[in-house]
C-alpha positions as CSV (number, residue, x, y, z in Angstrom):
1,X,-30.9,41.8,-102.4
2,X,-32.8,44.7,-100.8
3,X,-34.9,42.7,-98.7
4,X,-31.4,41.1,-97.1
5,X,-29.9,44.6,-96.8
6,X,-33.3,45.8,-94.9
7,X,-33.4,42.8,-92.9
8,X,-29.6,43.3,-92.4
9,X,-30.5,46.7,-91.1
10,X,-33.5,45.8,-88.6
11,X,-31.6,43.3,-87.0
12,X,-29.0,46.0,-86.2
13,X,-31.4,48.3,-85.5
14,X,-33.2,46.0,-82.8
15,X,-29.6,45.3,-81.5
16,X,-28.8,49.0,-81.2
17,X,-32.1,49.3,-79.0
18,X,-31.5,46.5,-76.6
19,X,-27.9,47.5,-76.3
20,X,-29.0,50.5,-75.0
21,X,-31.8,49.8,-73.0
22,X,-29.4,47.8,-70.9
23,X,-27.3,50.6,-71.1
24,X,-29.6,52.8,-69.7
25,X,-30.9,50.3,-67.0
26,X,-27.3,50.2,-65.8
27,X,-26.8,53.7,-65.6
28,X,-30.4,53.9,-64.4
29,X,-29.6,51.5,-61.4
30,X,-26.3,53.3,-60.3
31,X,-27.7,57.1,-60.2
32,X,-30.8,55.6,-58.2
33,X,-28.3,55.4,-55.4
34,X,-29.0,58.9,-54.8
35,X,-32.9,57.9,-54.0
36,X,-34.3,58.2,-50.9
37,X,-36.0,54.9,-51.8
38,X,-32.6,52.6,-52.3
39,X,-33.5,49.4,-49.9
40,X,-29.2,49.8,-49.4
41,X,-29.8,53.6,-47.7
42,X,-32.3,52.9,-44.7
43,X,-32.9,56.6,-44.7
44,X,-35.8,58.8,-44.0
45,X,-38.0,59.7,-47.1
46,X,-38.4,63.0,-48.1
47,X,-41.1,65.5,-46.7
48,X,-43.4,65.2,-50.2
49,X,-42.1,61.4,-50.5
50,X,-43.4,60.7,-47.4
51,X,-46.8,62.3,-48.1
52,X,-47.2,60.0,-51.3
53,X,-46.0,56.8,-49.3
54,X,-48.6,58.0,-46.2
55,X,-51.8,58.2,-48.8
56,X,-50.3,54.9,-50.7
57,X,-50.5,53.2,-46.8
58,X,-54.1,54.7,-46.5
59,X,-55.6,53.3,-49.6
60,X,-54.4,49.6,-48.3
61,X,-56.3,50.1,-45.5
62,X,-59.2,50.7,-47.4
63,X,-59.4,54.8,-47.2
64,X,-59.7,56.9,-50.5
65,X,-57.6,60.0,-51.6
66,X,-58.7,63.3,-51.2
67,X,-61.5,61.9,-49.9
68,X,-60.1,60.5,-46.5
69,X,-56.4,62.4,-47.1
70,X,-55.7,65.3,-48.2
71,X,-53.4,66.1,-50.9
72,X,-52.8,68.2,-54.0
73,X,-51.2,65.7,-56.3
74,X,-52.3,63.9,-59.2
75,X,-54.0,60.3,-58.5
76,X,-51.6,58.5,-60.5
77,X,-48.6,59.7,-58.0
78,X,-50.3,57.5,-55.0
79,X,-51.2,54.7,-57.2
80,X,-47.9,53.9,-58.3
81,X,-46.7,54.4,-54.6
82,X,-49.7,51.9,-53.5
83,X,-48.0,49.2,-56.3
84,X,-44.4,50.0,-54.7
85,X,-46.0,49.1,-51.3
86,X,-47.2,46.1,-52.7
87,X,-43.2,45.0,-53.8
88,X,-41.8,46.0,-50.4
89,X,-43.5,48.1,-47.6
90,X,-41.1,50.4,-47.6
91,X,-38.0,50.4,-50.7
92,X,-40.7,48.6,-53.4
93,X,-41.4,52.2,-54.9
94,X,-37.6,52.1,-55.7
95,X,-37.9,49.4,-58.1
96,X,-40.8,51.7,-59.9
97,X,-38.3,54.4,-60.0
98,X,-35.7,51.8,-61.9
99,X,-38.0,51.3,-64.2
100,X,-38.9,55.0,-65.0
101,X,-35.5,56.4,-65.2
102,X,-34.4,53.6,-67.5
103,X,-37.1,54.2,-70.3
104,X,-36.3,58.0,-69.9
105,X,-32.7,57.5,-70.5
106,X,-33.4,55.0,-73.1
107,X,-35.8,57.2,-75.0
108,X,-33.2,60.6,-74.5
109,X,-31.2,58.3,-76.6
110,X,-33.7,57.9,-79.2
111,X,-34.7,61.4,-79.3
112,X,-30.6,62.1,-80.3
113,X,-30.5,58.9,-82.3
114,X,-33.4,61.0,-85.0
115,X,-30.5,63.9,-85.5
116,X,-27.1,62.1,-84.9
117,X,-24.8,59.3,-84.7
118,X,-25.1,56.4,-82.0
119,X,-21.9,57.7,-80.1
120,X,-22.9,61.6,-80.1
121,X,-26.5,60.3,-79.2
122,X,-24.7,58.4,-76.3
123,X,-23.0,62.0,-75.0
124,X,-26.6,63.6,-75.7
125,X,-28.1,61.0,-73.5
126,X,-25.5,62.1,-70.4
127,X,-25.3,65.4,-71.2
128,X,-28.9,65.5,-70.5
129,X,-28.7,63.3,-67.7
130,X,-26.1,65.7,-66.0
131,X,-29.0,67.7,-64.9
132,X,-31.0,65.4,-63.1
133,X,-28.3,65.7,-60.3
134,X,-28.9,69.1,-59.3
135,X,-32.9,68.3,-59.6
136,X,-33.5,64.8,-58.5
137,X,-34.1,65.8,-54.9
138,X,-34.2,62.4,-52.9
139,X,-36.7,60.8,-55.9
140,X,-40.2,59.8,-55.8
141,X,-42.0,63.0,-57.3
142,X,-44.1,63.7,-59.5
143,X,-41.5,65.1,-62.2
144,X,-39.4,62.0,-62.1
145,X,-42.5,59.9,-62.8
146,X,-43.9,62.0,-65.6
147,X,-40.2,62.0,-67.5
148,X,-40.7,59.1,-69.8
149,X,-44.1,59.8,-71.1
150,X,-42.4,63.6,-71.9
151,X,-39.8,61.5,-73.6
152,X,-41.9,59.3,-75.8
153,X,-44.2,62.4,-76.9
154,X,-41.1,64.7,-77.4
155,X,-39.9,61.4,-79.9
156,X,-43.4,61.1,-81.6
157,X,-43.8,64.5,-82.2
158,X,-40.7,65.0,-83.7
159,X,-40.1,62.1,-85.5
160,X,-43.7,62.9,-87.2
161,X,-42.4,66.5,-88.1
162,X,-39.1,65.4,-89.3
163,X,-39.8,61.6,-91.2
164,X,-43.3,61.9,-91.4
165,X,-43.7,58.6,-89.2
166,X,-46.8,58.1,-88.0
167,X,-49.5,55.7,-86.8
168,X,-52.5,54.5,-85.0
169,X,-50.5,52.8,-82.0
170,X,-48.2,56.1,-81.7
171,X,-51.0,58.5,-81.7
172,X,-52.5,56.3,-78.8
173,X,-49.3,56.1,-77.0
174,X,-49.1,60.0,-77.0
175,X,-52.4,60.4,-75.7
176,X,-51.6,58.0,-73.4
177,X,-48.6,59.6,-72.2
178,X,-50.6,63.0,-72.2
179,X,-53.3,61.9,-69.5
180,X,-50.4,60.0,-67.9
181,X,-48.7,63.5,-67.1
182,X,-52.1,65.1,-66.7
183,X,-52.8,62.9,-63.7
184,X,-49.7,63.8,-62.5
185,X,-49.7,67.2,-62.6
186,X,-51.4,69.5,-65.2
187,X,-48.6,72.4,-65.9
188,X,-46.3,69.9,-67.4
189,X,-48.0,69.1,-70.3
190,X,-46.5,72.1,-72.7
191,X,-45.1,69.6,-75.1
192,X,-48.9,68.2,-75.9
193,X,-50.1,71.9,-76.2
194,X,-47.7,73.4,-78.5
195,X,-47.5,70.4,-80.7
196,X,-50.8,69.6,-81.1
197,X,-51.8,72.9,-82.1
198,X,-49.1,73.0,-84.5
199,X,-49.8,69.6,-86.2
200,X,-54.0,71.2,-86.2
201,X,-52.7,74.2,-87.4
202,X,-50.7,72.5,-90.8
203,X,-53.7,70.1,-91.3
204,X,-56.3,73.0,-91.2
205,X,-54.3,74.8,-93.6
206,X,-53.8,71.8,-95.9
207,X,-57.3,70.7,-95.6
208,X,-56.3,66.8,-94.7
209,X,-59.1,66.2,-93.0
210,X,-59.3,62.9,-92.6
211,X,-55.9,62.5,-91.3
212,X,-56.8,65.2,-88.6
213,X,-59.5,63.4,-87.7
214,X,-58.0,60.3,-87.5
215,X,-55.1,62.1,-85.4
216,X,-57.7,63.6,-83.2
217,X,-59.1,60.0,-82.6
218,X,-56.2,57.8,-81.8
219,X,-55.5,60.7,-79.4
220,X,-58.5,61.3,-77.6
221,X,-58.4,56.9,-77.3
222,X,-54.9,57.3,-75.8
223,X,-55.7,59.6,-73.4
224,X,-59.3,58.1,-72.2
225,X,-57.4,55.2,-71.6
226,X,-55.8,56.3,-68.7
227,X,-57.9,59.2,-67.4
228,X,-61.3,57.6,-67.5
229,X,-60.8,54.7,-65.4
230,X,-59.0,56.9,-62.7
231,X,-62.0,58.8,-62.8
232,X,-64.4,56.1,-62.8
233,X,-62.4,54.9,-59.2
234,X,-62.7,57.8,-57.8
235,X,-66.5,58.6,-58.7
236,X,-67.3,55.2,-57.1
237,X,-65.8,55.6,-54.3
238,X,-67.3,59.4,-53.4
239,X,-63.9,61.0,-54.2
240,X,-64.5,62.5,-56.7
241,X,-65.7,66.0,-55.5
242,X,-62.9,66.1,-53.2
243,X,-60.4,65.5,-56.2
244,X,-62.1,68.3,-58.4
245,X,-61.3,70.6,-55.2
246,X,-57.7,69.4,-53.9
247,X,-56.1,68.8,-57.2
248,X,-57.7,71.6,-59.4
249,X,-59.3,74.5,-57.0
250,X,-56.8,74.2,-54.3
251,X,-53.8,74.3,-57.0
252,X,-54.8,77.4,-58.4
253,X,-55.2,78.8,-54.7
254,X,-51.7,77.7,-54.6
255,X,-50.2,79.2,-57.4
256,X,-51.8,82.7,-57.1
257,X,-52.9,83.6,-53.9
258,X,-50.0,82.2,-51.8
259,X,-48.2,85.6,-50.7
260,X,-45.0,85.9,-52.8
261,X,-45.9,83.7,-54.8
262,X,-48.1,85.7,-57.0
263,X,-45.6,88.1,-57.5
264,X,-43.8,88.8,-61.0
265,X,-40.3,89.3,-59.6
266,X,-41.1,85.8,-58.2
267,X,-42.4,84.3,-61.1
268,X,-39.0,85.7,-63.0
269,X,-36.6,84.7,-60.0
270,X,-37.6,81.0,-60.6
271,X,-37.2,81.4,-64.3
272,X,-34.3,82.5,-64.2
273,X,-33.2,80.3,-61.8
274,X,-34.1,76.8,-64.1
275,X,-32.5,78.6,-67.6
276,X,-29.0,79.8,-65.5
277,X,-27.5,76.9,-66.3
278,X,-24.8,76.1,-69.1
279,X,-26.9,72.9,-70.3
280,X,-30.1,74.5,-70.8
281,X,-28.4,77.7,-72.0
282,X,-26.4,76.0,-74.7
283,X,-29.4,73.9,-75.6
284,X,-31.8,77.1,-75.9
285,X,-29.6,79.0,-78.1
286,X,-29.3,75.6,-80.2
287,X,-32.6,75.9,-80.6
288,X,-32.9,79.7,-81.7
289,X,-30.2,79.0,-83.7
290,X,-31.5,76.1,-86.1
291,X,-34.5,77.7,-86.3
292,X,-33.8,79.3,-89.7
293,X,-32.3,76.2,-90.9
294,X,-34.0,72.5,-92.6
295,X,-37.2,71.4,-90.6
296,X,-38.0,74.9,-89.6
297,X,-41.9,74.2,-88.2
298,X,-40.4,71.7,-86.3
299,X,-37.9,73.6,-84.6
300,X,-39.7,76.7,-84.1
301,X,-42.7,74.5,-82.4
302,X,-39.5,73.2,-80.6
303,X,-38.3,76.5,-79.5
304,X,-41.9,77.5,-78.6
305,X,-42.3,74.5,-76.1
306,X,-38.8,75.2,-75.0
307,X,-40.1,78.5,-73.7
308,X,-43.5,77.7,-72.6
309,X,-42.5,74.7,-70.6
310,X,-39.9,76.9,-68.5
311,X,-42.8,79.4,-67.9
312,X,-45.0,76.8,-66.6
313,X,-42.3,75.3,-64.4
314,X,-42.5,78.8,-62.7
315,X,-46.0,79.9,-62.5
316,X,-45.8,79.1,-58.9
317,X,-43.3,81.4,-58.2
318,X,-40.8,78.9,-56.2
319,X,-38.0,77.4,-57.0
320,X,-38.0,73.9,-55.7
321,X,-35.5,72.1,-57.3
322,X,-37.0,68.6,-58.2
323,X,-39.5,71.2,-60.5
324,X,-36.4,71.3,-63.0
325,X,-36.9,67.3,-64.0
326,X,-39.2,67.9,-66.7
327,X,-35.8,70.3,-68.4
328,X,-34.1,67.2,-68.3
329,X,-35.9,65.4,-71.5
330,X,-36.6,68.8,-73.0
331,X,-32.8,69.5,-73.7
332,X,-32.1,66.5,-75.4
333,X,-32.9,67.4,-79.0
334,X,-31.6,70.8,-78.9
335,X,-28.1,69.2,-77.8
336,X,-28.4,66.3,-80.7
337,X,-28.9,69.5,-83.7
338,X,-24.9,70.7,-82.1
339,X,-23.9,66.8,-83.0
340,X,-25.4,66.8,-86.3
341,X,-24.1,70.0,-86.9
342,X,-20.4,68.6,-86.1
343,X,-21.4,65.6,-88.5
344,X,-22.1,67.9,-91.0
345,X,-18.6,69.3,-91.6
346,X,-17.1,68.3,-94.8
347,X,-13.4,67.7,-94.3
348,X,-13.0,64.9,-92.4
349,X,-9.5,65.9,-90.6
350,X,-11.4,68.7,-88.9
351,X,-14.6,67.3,-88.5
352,X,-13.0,64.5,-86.1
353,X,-11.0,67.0,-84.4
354,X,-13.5,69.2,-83.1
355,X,-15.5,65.7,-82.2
356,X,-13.0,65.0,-79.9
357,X,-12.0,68.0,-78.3
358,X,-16.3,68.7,-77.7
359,X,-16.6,65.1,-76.4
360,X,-13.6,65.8,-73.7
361,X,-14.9,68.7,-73.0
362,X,-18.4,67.4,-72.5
363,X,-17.3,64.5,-70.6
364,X,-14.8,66.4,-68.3
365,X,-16.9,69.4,-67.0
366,X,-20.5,68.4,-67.9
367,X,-20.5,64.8,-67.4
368,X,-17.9,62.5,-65.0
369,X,-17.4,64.6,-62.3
370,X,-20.8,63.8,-60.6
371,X,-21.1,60.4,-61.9
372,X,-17.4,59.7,-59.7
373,X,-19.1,61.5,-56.9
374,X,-22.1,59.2,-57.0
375,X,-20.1,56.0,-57.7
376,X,-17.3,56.6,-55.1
377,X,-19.6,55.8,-52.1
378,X,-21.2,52.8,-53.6
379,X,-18.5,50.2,-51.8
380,X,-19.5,51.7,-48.1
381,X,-23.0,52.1,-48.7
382,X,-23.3,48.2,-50.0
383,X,-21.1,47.1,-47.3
384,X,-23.2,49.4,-44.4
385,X,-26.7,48.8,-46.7
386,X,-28.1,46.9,-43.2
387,X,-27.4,50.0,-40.9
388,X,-30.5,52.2,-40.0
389,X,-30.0,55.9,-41.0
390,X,-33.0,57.1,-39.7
391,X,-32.9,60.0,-37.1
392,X,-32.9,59.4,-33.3
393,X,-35.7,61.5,-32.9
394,X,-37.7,59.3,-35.6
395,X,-36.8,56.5,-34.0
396,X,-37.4,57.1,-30.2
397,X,-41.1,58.7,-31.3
398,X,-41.9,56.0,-33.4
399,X,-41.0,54.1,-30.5
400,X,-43.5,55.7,-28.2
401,X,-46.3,55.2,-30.5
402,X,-46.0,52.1,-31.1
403,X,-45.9,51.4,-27.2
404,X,-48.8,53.5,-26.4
405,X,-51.4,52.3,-29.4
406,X,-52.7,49.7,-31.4
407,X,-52.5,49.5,-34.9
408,X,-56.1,50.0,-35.5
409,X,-55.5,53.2,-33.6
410,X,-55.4,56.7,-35.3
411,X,-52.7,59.1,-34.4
412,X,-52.1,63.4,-35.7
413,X,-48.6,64.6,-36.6
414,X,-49.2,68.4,-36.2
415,X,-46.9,69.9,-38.9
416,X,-45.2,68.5,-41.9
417,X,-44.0,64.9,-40.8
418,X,-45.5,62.3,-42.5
419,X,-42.8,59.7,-42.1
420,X,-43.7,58.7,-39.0
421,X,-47.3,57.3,-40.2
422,X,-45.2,55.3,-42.1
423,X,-42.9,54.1,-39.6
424,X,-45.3,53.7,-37.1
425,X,-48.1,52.3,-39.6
426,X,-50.8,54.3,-38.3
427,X,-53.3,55.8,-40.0
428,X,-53.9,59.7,-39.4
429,X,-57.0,61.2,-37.6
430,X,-58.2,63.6,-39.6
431,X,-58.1,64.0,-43.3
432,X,-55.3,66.5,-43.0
433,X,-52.0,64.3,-42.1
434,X,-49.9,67.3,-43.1
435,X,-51.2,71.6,-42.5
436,X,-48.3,73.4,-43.6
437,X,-47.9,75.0,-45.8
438,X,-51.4,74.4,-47.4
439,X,-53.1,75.7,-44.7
440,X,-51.4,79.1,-45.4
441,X,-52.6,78.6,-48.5
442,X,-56.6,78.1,-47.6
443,X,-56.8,78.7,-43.7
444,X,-60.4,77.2,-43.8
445,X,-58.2,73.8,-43.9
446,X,-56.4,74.7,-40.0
447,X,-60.5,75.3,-38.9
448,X,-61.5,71.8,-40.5
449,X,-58.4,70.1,-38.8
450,X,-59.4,71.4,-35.6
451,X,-63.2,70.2,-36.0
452,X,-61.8,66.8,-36.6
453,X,-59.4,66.8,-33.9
454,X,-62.6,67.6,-31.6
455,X,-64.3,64.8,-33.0
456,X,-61.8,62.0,-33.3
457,X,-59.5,63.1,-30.3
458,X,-56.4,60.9,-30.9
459,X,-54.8,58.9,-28.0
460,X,-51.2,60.6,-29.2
461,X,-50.6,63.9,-30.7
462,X,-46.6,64.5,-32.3
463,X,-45.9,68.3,-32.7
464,X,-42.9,69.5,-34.6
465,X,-41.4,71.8,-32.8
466,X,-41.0,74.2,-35.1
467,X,-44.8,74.2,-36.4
468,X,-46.2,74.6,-32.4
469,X,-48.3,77.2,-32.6
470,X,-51.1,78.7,-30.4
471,X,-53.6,77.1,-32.6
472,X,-52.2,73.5,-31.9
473,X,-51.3,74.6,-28.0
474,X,-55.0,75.6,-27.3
475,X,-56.4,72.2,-28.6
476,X,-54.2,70.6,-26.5
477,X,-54.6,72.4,-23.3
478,X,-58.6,72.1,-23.5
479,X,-58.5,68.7,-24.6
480,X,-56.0,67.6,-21.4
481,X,-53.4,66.2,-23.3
482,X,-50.1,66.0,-21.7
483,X,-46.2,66.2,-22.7
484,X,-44.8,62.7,-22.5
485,X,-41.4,63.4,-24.5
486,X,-39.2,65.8,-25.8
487,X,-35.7,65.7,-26.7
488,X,-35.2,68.9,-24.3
489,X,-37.8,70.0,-22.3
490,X,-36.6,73.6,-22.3
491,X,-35.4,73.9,-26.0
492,X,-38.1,71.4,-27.4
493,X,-35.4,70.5,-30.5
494,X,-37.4,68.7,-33.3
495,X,-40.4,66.9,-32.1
496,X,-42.8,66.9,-29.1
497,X,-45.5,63.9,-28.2
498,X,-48.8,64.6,-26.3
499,X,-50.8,61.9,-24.8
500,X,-54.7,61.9,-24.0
C-alpha cells in the first residue's frame, strides 16, 4: 500500500514539473517580446548586445577573443552568441534566450515549491518575475544568461539546508553552475561563496569529514567541467594571456580607477538604487524576519547572501539596469517564507481570507499591469513582424559599406557602434571594434588603436558623431581620408563615413 501511495505521489509530482515547465516556457516566450533579439522586432541590438554578436561573427571567421577583439566579458557570453549565429545569423540567440528564461522561471517555481503550496509558489514565481521588467534591458547579457545556474544553486543549497537532500549529481550540477557564472562574470557568484562557507563551516565543526570531502569533490568536478575546457580553447589558440588581461586586470581597472566610480557615495547611490524597490524590500525584511524562526542557518546564510550579492552588484559604482537580473532569482525564497507563513494560520476562515486579499493585491499592483502592457502590442507586432525597424542612418551606412568593400575587407567604427559590423558583416581592423568608454578606463588602449589603424589603414572609417574627437580627426587628416556622408554636413547628427 505504501509503495502505491509513493508511486501515486511521483507521478503527481513529475506531472506538477512538466505542467509547469510548460508554464514557464509560455510565459517565457511572451515576455521575450521585449528582446532585442525577437526575429518578429527587426530592430537594432543593443550597444553591449551588439558587442557579443560582433565577437560571436569574428570567431566564425576564424579570429579568437581577446586575442583578435577586445572585450571584458566572460568567454561563455560569446560562445553562446557564436551557437545563436549558428540557428539564425541574426534572431538565433533569441531562441538561446527562450530557453534560459524558461528554466529560470521553472526553477523560481521550485525554489517556492520547498516553502509553500503550488498556487502561492505560482504568485512567487511572478512576483519575482515582475522585476525582470524594469532590468531586462533589450536581453542578451550576461545577467540574463547567468539566471538559471543562480536558480539551480539557490534550490540545491537550500533544499540541502532545509531536507537534507543531497547528492553526487547535485553537487556536480552546482559546481557546474558555479563556473557557468564565473565565466560569465565573477562578482555574481555570492550565492556559491556564502553557502559554501557555511556548509564548510558546519562540517568542520561536526567533524564529517568524509562527507566534506566528498562535497569538495563533486564540486570541484562540476566546476572543471566547464571552466577547464574554456581554458584549454583559449590556451591553444594564444588567447589566453589576452583573457587573463581583458577579463580579470582590465575589470578591476574598471571598477576602481574609473573616476566616479571609485567613489563611496557612488558605490551607495547604486545600492540603493537596486534595494528601493517594494519587491526586494518586502523580500529583505522577510528575510530578517524569519531569521529567528525554524531553519535559522539557513536563513541567516540566506540573509547574508541577500546582502553580499546587492554589494557586489554595486562595486562598480553604476547603476546600469540589466545589473539588477541576478535580484530577480534571489527574491524568490524570501517571498515563498510570507506564503508559508499565510499557510501556517490555524483558523481556516481567516487564513483564506488574507490569501485572497494578498493574491489581489499581488496580482493587481505587482503583477498584471506590465504583463497587459507587454501583451497589448503583440497583435501589431506579429502582423508588422516583416517591417525593418532599424534606423535610417544604420541603414544608409550599412549601405555605403557594403558598396565601397568586399567582404574579405576590414572596416573601424570609431566609437561605440558595433551593430553595423553586423549589418555590414565585416570584420573590424584593429582589435578594438569599440574605445569608449574602456579607453577612459586604460588610455594605453586609444594609443594601441591608433598603432593599428597606422598599420591596417581601413578603406572606410564610420565616426559617431558624438565620439569625434581630435584623436580620431588627426588620424584621419594625416592619413587623407575624406568625408563621403553625413546626415548633415553642418550638424553632423549621428554618424559620419570617411573613405581612404
Amino acid at each position: 500500500m505504501e509503495k502505491t501511495k509513493k508511486k501515486r505521489s511521483l507521478i503527481s509530482s513529475n506531472q506538477e514539473n512538466i505542467i509547469a515547465f510548460l508554464v514557464s516556457t509560455v510565459i517565457a516566450f511572451f515576455f521575450l517580446l521585449k528582446s532585442w533579439q525577437h526575429p518578429w522586432l527587426n530592430v537594432e541590438t543593443g550597444t553591449d548586445s551588439s558587442v557579443f554578436k560582433t565577437i560571436a561573427m569574428m570567431m566564425e571567421k576564424g579570429y579568437m577573443p581577446y586575442r583578435d577583439s577586445f572585450d571584458h566579458k566572460g568567454p561563455l557570453l560569446y560562445i553562446l552568441n557564436w551557437i545563436g549565429g549558428k540557428i539564425s545569423s541574426y534572431g538565433g540567440i533569441w531562441v538561446i534566450e527562450l530557453i534560459f528564461l524558461a528554466v529560470t522561471i521553472f526553477m523560481i517555481y521550485k525554489i517556492a515549491r520547498l516553502s509553500c503550496k503550488g498556487n502561492f509558489a505560482m504568485i512567487v514565481m511572478l512576483v519575482s518575475l515582475s522585476l525582470l521588467f524594469g532590468y531586462f534591458d533589450g536581453g542578451n547579457l550576461t545577467e540574463e544568461y547567468a539566471m538559471p545556474f543562480l536558480t539551480i544553486g539557490i534550490f540545491i543549497f537550500i533544499d540541502y539546508l532545509k531536507n537534507k537532500k543531497i547528492s553526487m549529481m547535485r553537487l556536480i550540477l552546482s559546481g557546474l553552475s558555479c563556473g557557468v557564472v564565473l565565466l560569465l562574470r565573477p562578482n555574481m557568484i555570492a550565492v556559491w561563496l556564502t553557502f559554501c562557507i557555511t556548509i564548510f563551516v558546519i562540517h568542520i565543526w561536526n567533524k564529517n569529514w568524509k562527507e566534506l570531502g566528498s562535497m569538495i569533490i563533486g564540486f570541484s568536478i562540476g566546476v572543471l567541467l566547464i571552466v577547464l575546457p574554456i581554458l584549454i580553447w583559449l590556451a591553444v589558440h594564444h588567447s589566453l594571456v589576452p583573457f587573463w588581461e581583458d577579463y580579470i586586470v582590465f575589470n578591476t581597472q574598471y571598477t576602481s580607477e574609473e573616476g566616479n566610480r571609485a567613489l563611496f557615495s557612488a558605490k551607495w547611490d547604486s545600492f540603493l538604487s537596486f534595494f528601493n524597490t517594494s519587491v526586494c524590500m518586502i523580500a529583505f525584511f522577510s528575510m530578517l524576519y524569519h531569521c529567528k524562526e525554524k531553519n535559522r542557518i539557513l536563513n541567516r546564510t540566506y540573509l547574508a547572501y541577500m546582502i553580499f550579492n546587492l554589494l557586489l552588484i554595486c562595486m562598480s559604482g553604476m547603476v546600469y539596469s540589466h545589473y539588477g537580473m541576478i535580484i530577480v532569482p534571489m527574491v524568490s525564497y524570501p517571498l515563498s517564507l510570507i506564503f508559508s507563513d499565510i499557510e501556517d494560520i490555524e483558523i481556516n476562515s481567516i487564513s483564506k481570507a488574507i490569501s485572497i486579499l494578498v493574491s489581489i493585491y499581488v496580482l493587481s499592483t505587482m503583477i498584471l499591469p506590465d504583463w497587459i502592457e507587454t501583451v497589448k502590442g503583440l497583435p501589431n507586432t506579429f502582423e508588422n513582424r516583416k517591417d525593418c525597424n532599424i534606423s535610417d542612418t544604420a541603414m544608409t551606412v550599412a549601405k555605403i559599406i557594403e558598396e565601397n568593400t568586399e567582404d574579405s575587407e576590414k572596416i573601424s567604427v570609431y566609437g561605440n557602434w558595433n551593430f553595423i559590423y553586423i549589418l555590414t558583416n565585416r570584420s573590424h581592423a584593429t582589435r578594438y571594434s569599440y574605445q569608449f568608454p574602456i579607453s577612459e578606463v586604460k588610455p594605453e588602449i586609444m594609443e594601441e588603436y591608433i598603432e593599428q589603424m597606422e598599420e591596417e589603414q581601413p578603406p572606410i572609417v564610420v565616426v559617431q558623431a558624438e565620439c569625434k574627437d581630435d584623436t580620431i580627426s588627426s588620424f584621419l587628416e594625416d592619413n587623407q581620408y575624406e568625408l563621403i556622408w553625413s546626415e548633415n554636413k553642418e550638424t553632423m547628427d549621428e554618424a559620419l563615413v570617411y573613405m581612404k
